[in-house]
C-alpha positions in Angstrom: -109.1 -93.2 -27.6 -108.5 -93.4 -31.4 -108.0 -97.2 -30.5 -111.5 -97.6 -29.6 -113.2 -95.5 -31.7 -111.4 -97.9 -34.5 -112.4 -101.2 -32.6 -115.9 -99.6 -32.1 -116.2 -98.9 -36.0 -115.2 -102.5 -36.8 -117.7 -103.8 -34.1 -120.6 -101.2 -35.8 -119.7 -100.8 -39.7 -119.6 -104.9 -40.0 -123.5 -105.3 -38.3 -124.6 -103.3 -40.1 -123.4 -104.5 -43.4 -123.5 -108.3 -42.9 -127.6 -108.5 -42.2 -127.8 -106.6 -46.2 -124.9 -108.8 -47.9 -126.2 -112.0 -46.3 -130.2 -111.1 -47.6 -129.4 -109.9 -50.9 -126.4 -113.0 -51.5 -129.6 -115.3 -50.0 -131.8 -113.5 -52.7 -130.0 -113.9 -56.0 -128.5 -117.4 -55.1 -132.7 -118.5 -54.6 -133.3 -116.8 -58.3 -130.1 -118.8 -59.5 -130.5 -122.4 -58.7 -127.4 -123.7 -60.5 -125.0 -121.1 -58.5 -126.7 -122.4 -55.2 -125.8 -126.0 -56.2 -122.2 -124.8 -57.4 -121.7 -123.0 -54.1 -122.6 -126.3 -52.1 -120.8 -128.8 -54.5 -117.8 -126.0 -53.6 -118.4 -126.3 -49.7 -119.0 -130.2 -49.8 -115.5 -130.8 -51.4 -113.9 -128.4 -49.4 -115.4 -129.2 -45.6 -116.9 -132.9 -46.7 -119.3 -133.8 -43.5 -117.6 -130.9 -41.2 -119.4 -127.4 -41.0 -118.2 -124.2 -43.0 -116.1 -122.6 -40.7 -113.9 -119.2 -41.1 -110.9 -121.1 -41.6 -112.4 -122.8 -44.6 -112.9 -119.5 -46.4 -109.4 -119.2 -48.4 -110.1 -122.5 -50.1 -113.4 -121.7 -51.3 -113.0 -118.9 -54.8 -116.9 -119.2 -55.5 -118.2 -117.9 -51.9 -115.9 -115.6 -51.9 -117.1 -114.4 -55.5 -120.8 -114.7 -54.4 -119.3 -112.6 -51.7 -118.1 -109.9 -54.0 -120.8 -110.1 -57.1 -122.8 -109.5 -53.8 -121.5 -106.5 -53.1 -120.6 -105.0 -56.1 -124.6 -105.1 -57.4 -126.0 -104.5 -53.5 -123.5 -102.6 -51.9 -124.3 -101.6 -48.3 -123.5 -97.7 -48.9 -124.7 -97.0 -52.6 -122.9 -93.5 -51.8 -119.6 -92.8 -50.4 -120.0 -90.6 -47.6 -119.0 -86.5 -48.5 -115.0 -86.0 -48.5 -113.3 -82.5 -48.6 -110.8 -81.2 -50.7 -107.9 -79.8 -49.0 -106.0 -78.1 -51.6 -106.6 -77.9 -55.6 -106.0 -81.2 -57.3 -106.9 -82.9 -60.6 -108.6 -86.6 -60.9 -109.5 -87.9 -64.3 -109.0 -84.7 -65.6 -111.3 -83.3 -63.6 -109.8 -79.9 -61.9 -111.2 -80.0 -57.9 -110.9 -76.5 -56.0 -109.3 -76.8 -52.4 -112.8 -77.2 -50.2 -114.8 -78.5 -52.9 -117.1 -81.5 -51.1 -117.0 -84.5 -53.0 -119.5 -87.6 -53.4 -118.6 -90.5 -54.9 -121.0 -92.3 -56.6 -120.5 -96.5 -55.5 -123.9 -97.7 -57.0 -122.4 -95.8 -60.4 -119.3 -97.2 -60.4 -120.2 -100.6 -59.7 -122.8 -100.8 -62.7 -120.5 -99.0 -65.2 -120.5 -100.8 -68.1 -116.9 -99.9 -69.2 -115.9 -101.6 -66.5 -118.4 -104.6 -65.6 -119.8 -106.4 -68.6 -123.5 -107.3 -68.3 -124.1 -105.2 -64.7 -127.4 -105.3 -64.1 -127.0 -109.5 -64.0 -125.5 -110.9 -60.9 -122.8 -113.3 -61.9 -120.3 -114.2 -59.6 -118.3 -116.4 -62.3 -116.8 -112.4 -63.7 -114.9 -112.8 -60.0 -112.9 -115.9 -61.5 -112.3 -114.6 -64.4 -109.0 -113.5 -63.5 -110.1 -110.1 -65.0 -110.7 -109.4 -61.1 -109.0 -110.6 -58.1 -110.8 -111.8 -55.2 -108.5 -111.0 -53.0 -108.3 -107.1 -54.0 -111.3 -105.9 -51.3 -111.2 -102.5 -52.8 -112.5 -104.0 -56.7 -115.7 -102.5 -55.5 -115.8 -99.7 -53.5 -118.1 -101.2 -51.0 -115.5 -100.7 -48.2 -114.3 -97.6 -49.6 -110.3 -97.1 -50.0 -106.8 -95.7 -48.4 -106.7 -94.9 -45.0 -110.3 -94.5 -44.7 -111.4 -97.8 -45.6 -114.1 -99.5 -43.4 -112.2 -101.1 -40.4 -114.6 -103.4 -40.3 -114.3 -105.0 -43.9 -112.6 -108.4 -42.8 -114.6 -109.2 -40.2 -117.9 -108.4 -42.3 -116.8 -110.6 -45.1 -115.7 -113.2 -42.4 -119.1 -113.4 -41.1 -121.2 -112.8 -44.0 -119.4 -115.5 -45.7 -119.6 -118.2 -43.5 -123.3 -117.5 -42.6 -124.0 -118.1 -46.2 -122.0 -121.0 -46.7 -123.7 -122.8 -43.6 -127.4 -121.8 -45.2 -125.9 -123.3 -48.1 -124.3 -126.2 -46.6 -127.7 -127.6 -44.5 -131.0 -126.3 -46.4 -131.8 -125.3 -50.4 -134.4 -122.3 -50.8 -136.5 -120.9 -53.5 -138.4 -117.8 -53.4 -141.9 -117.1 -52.7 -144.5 -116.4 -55.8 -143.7 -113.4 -56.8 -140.7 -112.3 -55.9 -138.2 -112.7 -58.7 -137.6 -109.2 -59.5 -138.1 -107.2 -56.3 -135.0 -105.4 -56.4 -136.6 -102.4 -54.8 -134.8 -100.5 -51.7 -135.6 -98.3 -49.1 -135.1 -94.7 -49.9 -131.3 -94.1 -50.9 -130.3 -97.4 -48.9 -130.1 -100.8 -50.5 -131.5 -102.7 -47.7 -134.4 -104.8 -49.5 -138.0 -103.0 -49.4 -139.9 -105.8 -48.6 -138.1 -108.4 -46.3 -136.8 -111.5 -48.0 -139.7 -114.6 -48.4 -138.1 -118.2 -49.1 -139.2 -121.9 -49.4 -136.4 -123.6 -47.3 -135.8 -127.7 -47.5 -133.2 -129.5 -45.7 -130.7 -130.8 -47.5 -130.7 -134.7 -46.7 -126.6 -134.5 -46.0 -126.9 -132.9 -42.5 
């Protein structure tokens, strides 16, 4: 039984966040013309004439910071879901009684400016930095962390990356008229207000 539940919450926790990475990466990437045209220059050298596949991923460091700049500035969960103390404990020098609930704050933390310079700007060139490793899923806490990290974290960067690199690799887009800063969410979600609106043009390669 715990088997299933675990395939079922890979299966369910991944839908649901790949539709909201793949919209917002699609959103700042149509604001930022020159990291659209660095993300396809990536992709071209990497797959030539061949599409983006999952396989393909590894060798591509600015998807997979577009990935994570994604997801640091848009997370899918902007709060952790409520956790329970079991016995007295201490974090940050903060003293936690035993059945104290506990909310962690992932918008917060992901727009701390001790730790992220410049956070309200999406910039997935601080993933290559060295300062933080693409390969550490838990640099945001997107997925959350330990044992009750989201089962479903590797296939939904899997599939949210290669859908974007495929968008990438066949069309450019630029946003409808007014549109630039519509950042707004629904409720205490970040799944866009108003539904993404894009000029699409094939790109002559494919």
């Amino acid at each position: 039984m715990q088997l299933l539940v675990l395939i079922w919450e890979a299966l369910l926790e991944s839908s649901d966040t790949t539709p909201v990475v793949v919209e917002w990466a699609m959103y700042e990437l149509a604001k930022n013309h020159g990291c659209q045209e660095r993300l396809y220059e990536e992709i071209k050298s990497v797959c030539g004439d061949e599409k983006v596949t999952e396989e393909n991923l590894p060798h591509m460091p600015y998807l997979n910071a577009v990935f994570h700049e994604t997801l640091r500035k848009h997370s899918p969960v902007p709060i952790m879901p409520l956790k329970y103390a079991h016995k007295d404990t201490e974090i940050g020098g903060y003293h936690i009684h035993k059945g104290s609930q506990i909310a962690i704050n992932i918008y917060g933390a992901h727009r701390d400016e001790k730790e992220w310079e410049d956070p309200e700007v999406w910039k997935p060139e601080r993933f290559l930095t060295g300062k933080h490793q693409l390969q550490d899923m838990h640099k945001t806490l997107a997925f959350g962390l330990g044992r009750r990290a989201c089962a479903g974290s590797m296939q939904a960067m899997n599939i949210s990356c290669t859908a974007v690199a495929r968008m990438a690799q066949e069309f450019k887009w630029t946003l409808k008229e007014g549109q630039g800063d519509d950042d707004d969410t629904v409720l205490f979600t970040t799944h866009k207000l108003q539904p993404l609106e894009a000029y699409i043009t094939p790109r002559s390669t494919f």
